[in-house]
N, C-alpha and C positions, 0 to 999 in steps of 0.2 A: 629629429623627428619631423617637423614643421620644415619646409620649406620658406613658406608664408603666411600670417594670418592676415585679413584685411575687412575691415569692416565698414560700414556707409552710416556717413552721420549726418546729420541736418543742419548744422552747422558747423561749419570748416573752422573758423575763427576760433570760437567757442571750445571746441574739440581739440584744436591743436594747441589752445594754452593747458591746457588739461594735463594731456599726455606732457607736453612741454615740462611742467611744471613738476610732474610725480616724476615721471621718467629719470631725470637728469639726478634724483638725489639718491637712483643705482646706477648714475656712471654711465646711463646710457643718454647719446647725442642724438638728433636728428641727423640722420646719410643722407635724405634726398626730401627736395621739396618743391612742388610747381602747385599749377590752382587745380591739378586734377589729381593731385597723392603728395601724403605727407609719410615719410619712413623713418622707421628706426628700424634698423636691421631688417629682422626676419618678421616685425608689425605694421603695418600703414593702415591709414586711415582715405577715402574715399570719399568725393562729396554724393550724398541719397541725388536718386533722380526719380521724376514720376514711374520709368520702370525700375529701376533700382533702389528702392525705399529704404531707409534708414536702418542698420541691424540694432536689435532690440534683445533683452534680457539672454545675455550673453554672458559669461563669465571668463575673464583670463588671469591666468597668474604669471607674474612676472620675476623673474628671478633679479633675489636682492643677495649680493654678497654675506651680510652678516646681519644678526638683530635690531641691529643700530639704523641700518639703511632703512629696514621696517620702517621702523621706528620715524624715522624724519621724512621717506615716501608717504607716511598719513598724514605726520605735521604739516609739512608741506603743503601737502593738498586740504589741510581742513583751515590753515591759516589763507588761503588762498579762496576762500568761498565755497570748495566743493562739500557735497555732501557725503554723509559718515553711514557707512557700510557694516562695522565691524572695527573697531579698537585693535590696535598690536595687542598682540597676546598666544600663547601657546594653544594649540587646536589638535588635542589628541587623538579626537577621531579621526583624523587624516594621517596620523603620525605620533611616534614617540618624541621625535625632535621638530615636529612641526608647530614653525613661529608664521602667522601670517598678520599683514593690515588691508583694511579692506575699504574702497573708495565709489561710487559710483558717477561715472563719466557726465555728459551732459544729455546725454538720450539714455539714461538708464542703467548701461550694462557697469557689472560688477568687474572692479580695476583691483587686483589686491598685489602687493608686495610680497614675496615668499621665501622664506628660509629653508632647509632641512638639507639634511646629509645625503639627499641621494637629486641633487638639484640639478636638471638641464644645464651640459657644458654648450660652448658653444651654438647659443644662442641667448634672446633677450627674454623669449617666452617658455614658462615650465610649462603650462598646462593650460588647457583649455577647458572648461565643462559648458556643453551645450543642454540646454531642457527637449525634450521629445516629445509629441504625443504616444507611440506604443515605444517603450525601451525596445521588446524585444522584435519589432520590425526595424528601429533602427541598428541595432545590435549584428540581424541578416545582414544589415545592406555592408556596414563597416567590415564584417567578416567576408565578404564576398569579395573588395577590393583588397582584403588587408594583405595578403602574399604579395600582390605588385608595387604595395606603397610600402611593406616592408616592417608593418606596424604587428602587433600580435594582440588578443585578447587576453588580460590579464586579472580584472578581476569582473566575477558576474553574480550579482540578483538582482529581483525584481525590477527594482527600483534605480540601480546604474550599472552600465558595463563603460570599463574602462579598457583604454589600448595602448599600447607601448610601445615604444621602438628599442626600448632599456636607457633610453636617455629622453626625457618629457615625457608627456601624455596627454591625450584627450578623453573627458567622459560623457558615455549620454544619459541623461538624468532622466527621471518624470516629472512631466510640471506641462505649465503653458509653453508651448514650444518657442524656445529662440528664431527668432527670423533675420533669415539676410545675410545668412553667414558665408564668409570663403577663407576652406581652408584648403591648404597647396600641400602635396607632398612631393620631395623629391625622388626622381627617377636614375636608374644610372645610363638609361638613352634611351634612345626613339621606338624600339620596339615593344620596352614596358611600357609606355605612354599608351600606343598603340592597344597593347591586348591587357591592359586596364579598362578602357576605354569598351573595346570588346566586351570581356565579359561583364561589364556593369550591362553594359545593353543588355546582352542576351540574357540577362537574370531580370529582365524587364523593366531596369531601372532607366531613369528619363536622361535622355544626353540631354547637354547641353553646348554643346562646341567640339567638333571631331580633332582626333588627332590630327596635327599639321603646326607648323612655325607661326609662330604670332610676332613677326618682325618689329613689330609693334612696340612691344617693351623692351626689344635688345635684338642684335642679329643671333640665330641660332637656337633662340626661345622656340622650344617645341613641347607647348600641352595638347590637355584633351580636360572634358570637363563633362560632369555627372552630377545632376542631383540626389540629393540624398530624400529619402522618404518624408520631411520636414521641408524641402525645398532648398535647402542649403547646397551653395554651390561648391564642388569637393572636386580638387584639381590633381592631376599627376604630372611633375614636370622636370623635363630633362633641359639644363640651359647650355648646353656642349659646349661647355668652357673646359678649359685644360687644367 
Protein backbone atom coordinates (compact mmCIF):
# COMPACT_ATOMS: atom_id res chain seq x y z
CA UNK A 1 0.00 0.00 0.00
CA UNK A 2 2.69 2.70 1.35
CA UNK A 3 5.14 3.46 -0.93
CA UNK A 4 6.73 5.74 1.86
CA UNK A 5 6.00 7.17 5.01
CA UNK A 6 8.28 9.98 6.34
CA UNK A 7 8.03 12.16 8.88
CA UNK A 8 10.10 15.51 10.28
CA UNK A 9 11.52 15.36 13.73
CA UNK A 10 13.40 18.03 15.78
CA UNK A 11 15.86 15.98 16.68
CA UNK A 12 17.75 13.67 14.37
CA UNK A 13 19.94 12.03 17.05
CA UNK A 14 17.22 11.56 19.42
CA UNK A 15 14.75 10.12 16.93
CA UNK A 16 17.06 7.88 15.31
CA UNK A 17 18.00 5.89 18.61
CA UNK A 18 14.32 5.64 18.88
CA UNK A 19 13.37 4.07 15.88
CA UNK A 20 17.03 2.34 16.16
CA UNK A 21 16.10 0.84 19.23
CA UNK A 22 12.33 -0.46 18.79
CA UNK A 23 12.76 -1.25 15.19
CA UNK A 24 15.51 -3.79 15.26
CA UNK A 25 13.70 -6.12 17.86
CA UNK A 26 11.18 -6.92 14.55
CA UNK A 27 13.98 -7.64 12.50
CA UNK A 28 13.88 -4.59 10.83
CA UNK A 29 17.66 -2.67 10.05
CA UNK A 30 18.33 0.62 8.98
CA UNK A 31 18.76 0.66 4.46
CA UNK A 32 20.07 4.12 4.25
CA UNK A 33 21.31 6.93 6.33
CA UNK A 34 23.06 10.52 5.53
CA UNK A 35 22.40 13.99 7.86
CA UNK A 36 19.38 14.63 5.68
CA UNK A 37 17.26 10.88 5.98
CA UNK A 38 17.37 8.10 8.06
CA UNK A 39 15.42 4.66 6.51
CA UNK A 40 14.05 1.66 7.18
CA UNK A 41 12.61 0.32 4.22
CA UNK A 42 9.19 1.88 3.26
CA UNK A 43 9.77 4.52 6.77
CA UNK A 44 12.39 7.37 7.21
CA UNK A 45 12.66 10.06 9.24
CA UNK A 46 13.62 13.80 8.24
CA UNK A 47 15.30 16.51 10.02
CA UNK A 48 12.07 19.57 10.90
CA UNK A 49 13.15 22.85 9.11
CA UNK A 50 11.61 26.41 9.88
CA UNK A 51 9.31 25.60 6.65
CA UNK A 52 9.02 22.00 7.41
CA UNK A 53 8.29 21.62 11.13
CA UNK A 54 8.33 18.63 12.91
CA UNK A 55 5.31 15.87 12.34
CA UNK A 56 3.27 15.65 15.39
CA UNK A 57 0.48 13.29 16.95
CA UNK A 58 0.73 10.87 14.38
CA UNK A 59 0.26 7.39 14.79
CA UNK A 60 2.07 4.19 12.89
CA UNK A 61 1.88 0.57 13.30
CA UNK A 62 4.65 -1.42 12.53
CA UNK A 63 4.46 -4.86 11.82
CA UNK A 64 5.90 -7.36 14.27
CA UNK A 65 6.17 -10.98 13.20
CA UNK A 66 4.79 -12.66 16.35
CA UNK A 67 3.55 -11.62 20.06
CA UNK A 68 6.85 -12.03 21.49
CA UNK A 69 8.37 -9.25 19.10
CA UNK A 70 5.50 -7.12 20.64
CA UNK A 71 6.44 -7.94 23.52
CA UNK A 72 10.27 -6.99 23.64
CA UNK A 73 9.62 -3.85 20.80
CA UNK A 74 7.97 -2.20 24.23
CA UNK A 75 10.67 -3.73 26.47
CA UNK A 76 12.94 -2.38 24.53
CA UNK A 77 11.96 0.90 24.14
CA UNK A 78 10.73 1.33 27.94
CA UNK A 79 14.08 -0.13 29.12
CA UNK A 80 15.72 2.33 27.02
CA UNK A 81 13.94 5.70 28.49
CA UNK A 82 11.23 6.09 26.14
CA UNK A 83 7.92 6.81 27.09
CA UNK A 84 4.79 4.10 27.50
CA UNK A 85 1.92 4.47 25.11
CA UNK A 86 0.02 1.45 25.88
CA UNK A 87 1.31 -2.14 27.36
CA UNK A 88 1.42 -5.37 25.11
CA UNK A 89 -1.83 -6.69 25.13
CA UNK A 90 -4.79 -7.91 22.95
CA UNK A 91 -6.96 -4.80 21.65
CA UNK A 92 -10.32 -6.22 20.48
CA UNK A 93 -11.73 -3.30 19.06
CA UNK A 94 -9.34 -3.37 16.35
CA UNK A 95 -9.57 -7.00 15.95
CA UNK A 96 -10.22 -10.60 17.12
CA UNK A 97 -6.47 -11.40 16.98
CA UNK A 98 -5.23 -8.05 17.44
CA UNK A 99 -2.11 -8.01 19.87
CA UNK A 100 -0.44 -4.48 19.96
CA UNK A 101 2.54 -2.40 22.12
CA UNK A 102 2.45 1.06 22.14
CA UNK A 103 5.57 3.57 22.50
CA UNK A 104 5.61 7.36 21.88
CA UNK A 105 8.79 8.67 19.78
CA UNK A 106 10.64 11.87 21.01
CA UNK A 107 8.14 14.44 19.43
CA UNK A 108 5.16 12.77 20.52
CA UNK A 109 3.66 10.54 17.74
CA UNK A 110 2.36 7.04 18.74
CA UNK A 111 5.07 4.05 17.59
CA UNK A 112 3.20 0.69 18.26
CA UNK A 113 4.39 -2.86 17.52
CA UNK A 114 1.55 -5.08 15.81
CA UNK A 115 0.35 -8.37 15.37
CA UNK A 116 -2.81 -10.04 13.82
CA UNK A 117 -3.60 -12.31 11.06
CA UNK A 118 -4.26 -10.08 8.29
CA UNK A 119 -0.73 -8.01 8.75
CA UNK A 120 1.10 -5.95 5.79
CA UNK A 121 3.33 -8.47 3.55
CA UNK A 122 6.02 -6.87 2.24
CA UNK A 123 6.63 -4.00 4.06
CA UNK A 124 7.89 -2.45 7.60
CA UNK A 125 4.59 -0.41 8.12
CA UNK A 126 0.82 -1.81 8.68
CA UNK A 127 -0.97 1.04 9.25
CA UNK A 128 -1.02 4.57 9.60
CA UNK A 129 -3.87 6.64 11.55
CA UNK A 130 -3.84 10.32 10.96
CA UNK A 131 -6.38 12.74 13.46
CA UNK A 132 -8.33 15.33 11.14
CA UNK A 133 -10.22 18.23 11.74
CA UNK A 134 -13.69 17.23 9.45
CA UNK A 135 -13.38 13.27 8.92
CA UNK A 136 -15.58 13.66 6.38
CA UNK A 137 -13.85 16.45 4.31
CA UNK A 138 -10.78 14.35 4.72
CA UNK A 139 -12.60 11.24 3.71
CA UNK A 140 -13.74 13.55 0.02
CA UNK A 141 -10.20 14.41 -0.51
CA UNK A 142 -8.74 10.44 0.12
CA UNK A 143 -11.68 9.17 -2.20
CA UNK A 144 -10.92 11.53 -4.83
CA UNK A 145 -7.30 10.29 -5.22
CA UNK A 146 -8.06 6.76 -4.17
CA UNK A 147 -8.56 5.04 -7.83
CA UNK A 148 -4.90 6.43 -8.96
CA UNK A 149 -3.19 5.45 -5.77
CA UNK A 150 -5.09 2.11 -5.90
CA UNK A 151 -6.34 2.25 -2.21
CA UNK A 152 -10.29 1.63 -1.61
CA UNK A 153 -12.64 2.89 1.33
CA UNK A 154 -13.16 0.19 3.64
CA UNK A 155 -14.52 1.15 6.60
CA UNK A 156 -16.69 4.49 7.43
CA UNK A 157 -18.40 6.60 10.40
CA UNK A 158 -18.25 9.59 11.91
CA UNK A 159 -15.57 9.41 13.59
CA UNK A 160 -12.79 7.36 11.14
CA UNK A 161 -12.79 6.22 7.64
CA UNK A 162 -10.23 3.84 6.77
CA UNK A 163 -8.48 2.80 3.32
CA UNK A 164 -7.01 -0.22 2.03
CA UNK A 165 -5.09 -1.47 -0.55
CA UNK A 166 -6.19 -5.31 0.98
CA UNK A 167 -2.58 -5.30 2.25
CA UNK A 168 -1.95 -2.23 5.20
CA UNK A 169 -3.98 0.74 5.65
CA UNK A 170 -4.41 4.08 6.67
CA UNK A 171 -7.16 5.90 8.87
CA UNK A 172 -8.43 9.48 9.41
CA UNK A 173 -9.52 9.82 12.78
CA UNK A 174 -11.16 13.08 14.66
CA UNK A 175 -9.04 14.74 16.99
CA UNK A 176 -6.45 17.70 16.86
CA UNK A 177 -5.15 17.24 13.55
CA UNK A 178 -1.65 15.52 12.88
CA UNK A 179 0.62 17.82 11.18
CA UNK A 180 3.55 17.28 8.84
CA UNK A 181 2.75 14.26 7.43
CA UNK A 182 4.15 12.48 4.04
CA UNK A 183 2.62 9.89 2.77
CA UNK A 184 3.87 8.22 -0.77
CA UNK A 185 1.78 5.88 -2.73
CA UNK A 186 3.02 3.89 -5.34
CA UNK A 187 2.29 4.36 -9.21
CA UNK A 188 2.64 1.77 -12.02
CA UNK A 189 4.01 5.07 -14.25
CA UNK A 190 4.17 8.50 -15.22
CA UNK A 191 0.77 8.94 -16.58
CA UNK A 192 -0.94 7.90 -13.15
CA UNK A 193 1.26 10.27 -11.41
CA UNK A 194 0.25 12.72 -13.80
CA UNK A 195 -3.67 12.46 -13.72
CA UNK A 196 -3.57 11.99 -9.83
CA UNK A 197 -2.09 15.07 -9.81
CA UNK A 198 -4.74 16.30 -12.22
CA UNK A 199 -7.64 15.47 -10.63
CA UNK A 200 -6.66 16.35 -7.00
CA UNK A 201 -6.40 19.94 -8.55
CA UNK A 202 -9.22 20.19 -10.36
CA UNK A 203 -11.24 18.97 -7.24
CA UNK A 204 -9.63 22.16 -5.80
CA UNK A 205 -7.20 20.60 -3.75
CA UNK A 206 -3.70 22.40 -3.07
CA UNK A 207 -0.76 21.09 -5.34
CA UNK A 208 2.06 20.88 -4.06
CA UNK A 209 4.87 19.92 -6.64
CA UNK A 210 3.64 18.96 -10.40
CA UNK A 211 4.24 15.83 -11.90
CA UNK A 212 7.81 15.51 -13.39
CA UNK A 213 11.29 13.50 -12.26
CA UNK A 214 12.91 14.45 -9.06
CA UNK A 215 16.29 13.20 -10.03
CA UNK A 216 17.03 14.09 -6.81
CA UNK A 217 16.37 10.85 -4.85
CA UNK A 218 17.23 8.45 -7.71
CA UNK A 219 17.36 8.61 -11.72
CA UNK A 220 13.77 8.03 -12.92
CA UNK A 221 11.88 9.24 -9.73
CA UNK A 222 8.86 10.66 -11.16
CA UNK A 223 6.11 12.18 -8.54
CA UNK A 224 3.62 14.83 -8.01
CA UNK A 225 2.34 16.03 -4.81
CA UNK A 226 -1.04 17.32 -3.04
CA UNK A 227 -2.05 18.27 0.04
CA UNK A 228 -4.57 16.93 1.75
CA UNK A 229 -7.24 19.12 3.58
CA UNK A 230 -5.03 19.02 7.09
CA UNK A 231 -2.05 20.17 5.04
CA UNK A 232 -0.40 16.79 4.99
CA UNK A 233 1.81 16.30 2.08
CA UNK A 234 0.33 12.94 -0.07
CA UNK A 235 2.55 11.90 -2.89
CA UNK A 236 1.90 9.50 -5.95
CA UNK A 237 5.06 7.80 -7.34
CA UNK A 238 6.31 5.81 -10.10
CA UNK A 239 10.26 4.98 -9.72
CA UNK A 240 10.61 3.26 -13.35
CA UNK A 241 12.59 0.66 -12.08
CA UNK A 242 12.33 -2.73 -13.78
Amino acid sequence: MFDHVTIRVSDCEASERFYETVLRTLGVEKTYSDEYLAEWDDFSLSPAESERPATRRLHIGFVAPSRAHVDEFWRAGREAGFRNDGAPGPRPEYGGDYYGGFLLDPDGNSAEAVHHGSLRQNGVIDHVWMRVAEVAQAKRFYETVAFHARFRLDRDSPDRAQFTSGNGSFSVVSGAPSEHVHMAFPAADNATVAEFHRAAVAAGYRDNGAPGERPVYHPGYYGAFVLDPDGNNIELVNHNRD
